[in-house]
N, C-alpha and C positions, 0 to 999 in steps of 0.2 A: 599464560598471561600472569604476569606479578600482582601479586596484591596491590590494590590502588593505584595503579596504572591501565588505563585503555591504549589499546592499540587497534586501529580501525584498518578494516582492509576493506578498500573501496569498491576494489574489484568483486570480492564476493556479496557484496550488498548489493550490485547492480545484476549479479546472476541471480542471486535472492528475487528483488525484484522482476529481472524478466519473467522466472518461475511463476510469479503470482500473476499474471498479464493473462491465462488460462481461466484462473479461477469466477471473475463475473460472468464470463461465458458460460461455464456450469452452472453456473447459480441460475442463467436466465433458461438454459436449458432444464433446470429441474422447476424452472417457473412455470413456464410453457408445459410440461408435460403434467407437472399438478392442473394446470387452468383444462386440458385436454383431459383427464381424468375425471376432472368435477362433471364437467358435461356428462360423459357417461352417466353417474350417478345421480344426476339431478333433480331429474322425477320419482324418485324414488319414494319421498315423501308423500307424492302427490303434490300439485299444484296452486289447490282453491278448495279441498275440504278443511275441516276444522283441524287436523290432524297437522296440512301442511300447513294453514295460517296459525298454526302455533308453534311448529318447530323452524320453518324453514327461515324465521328470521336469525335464532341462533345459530342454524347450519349456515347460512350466509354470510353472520357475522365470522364466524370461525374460518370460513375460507377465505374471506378479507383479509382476517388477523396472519394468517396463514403469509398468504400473497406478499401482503405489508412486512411481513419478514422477512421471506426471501428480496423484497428490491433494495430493505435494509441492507441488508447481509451482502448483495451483491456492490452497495454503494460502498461500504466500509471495506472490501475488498479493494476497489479502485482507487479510496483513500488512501489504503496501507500500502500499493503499488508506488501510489506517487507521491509518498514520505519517504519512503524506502530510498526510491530513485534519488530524490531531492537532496534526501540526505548525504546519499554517495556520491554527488556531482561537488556539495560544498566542502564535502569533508576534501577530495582530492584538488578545490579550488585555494583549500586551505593549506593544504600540502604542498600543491603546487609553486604558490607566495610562499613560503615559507623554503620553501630551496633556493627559487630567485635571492629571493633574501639574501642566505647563505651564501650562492655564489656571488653576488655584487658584494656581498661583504671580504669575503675570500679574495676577492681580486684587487679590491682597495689595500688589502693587506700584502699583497705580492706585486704591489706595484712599485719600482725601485722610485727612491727622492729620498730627501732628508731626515732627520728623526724628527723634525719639526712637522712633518706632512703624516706621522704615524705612520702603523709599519706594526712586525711582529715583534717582540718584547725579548 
């Protein structure tokens, strides 16, 4: 790629994106199996002595925090998916005008008439 020039290739931004189409899936699979793992551990503190009514609110808060990051994580995945996509539909809508263009322009030009109607130079 030259300095100060983009060149977008559509195609692999839409394989980019299917690639990503996997990743909420993981994320909720590693949700599910932390939320299945807390159980195991849960009593551990104990329930209703002093022991658990003093830690198990932080140990609760922490697996909330926990959770709330992975559904994070799993949502900004599905955003990045479908910017990704978004973006490679417009860029090649953009491409796509933009050759029309060219050919109606192209053909105005190769259309025989006068030099009054334009024409090539």
């Amino acid at each position: 790629m030259a300095s100060g020039k983009f060149v977008a290739n559509p195609g692999r931004m839409r394989q980019g994106g299917e690639m990503m189409e996997d990743l909420p899936v993981r994320v909720k699979k590693i949700s599910d199996n932390f939320i299945s793992d807390m159980q195991s551990y849960y009593q551990w503190p104990g329930l209703d002595d002093d022991f658990a009514l003093e830690v198990r609110p932080k140990y609760d808060a922490n697996n909330q925090a926990c959770l709330d990051l992975l559904t994070a994580l799993g949502g900004a995945f599905t955003g990045l998916r479908h910017a990704v996509l978004s973006n490679g539909r417009h860029i090649e809508g953009v491409s796509s005008d933009a050759r029309d263009e060219i050919d109606r322009q192209m053909s105005s030009l190769d259309t025989p008439g006068d030099s009054s109607q334009g024409g090539r130079h």
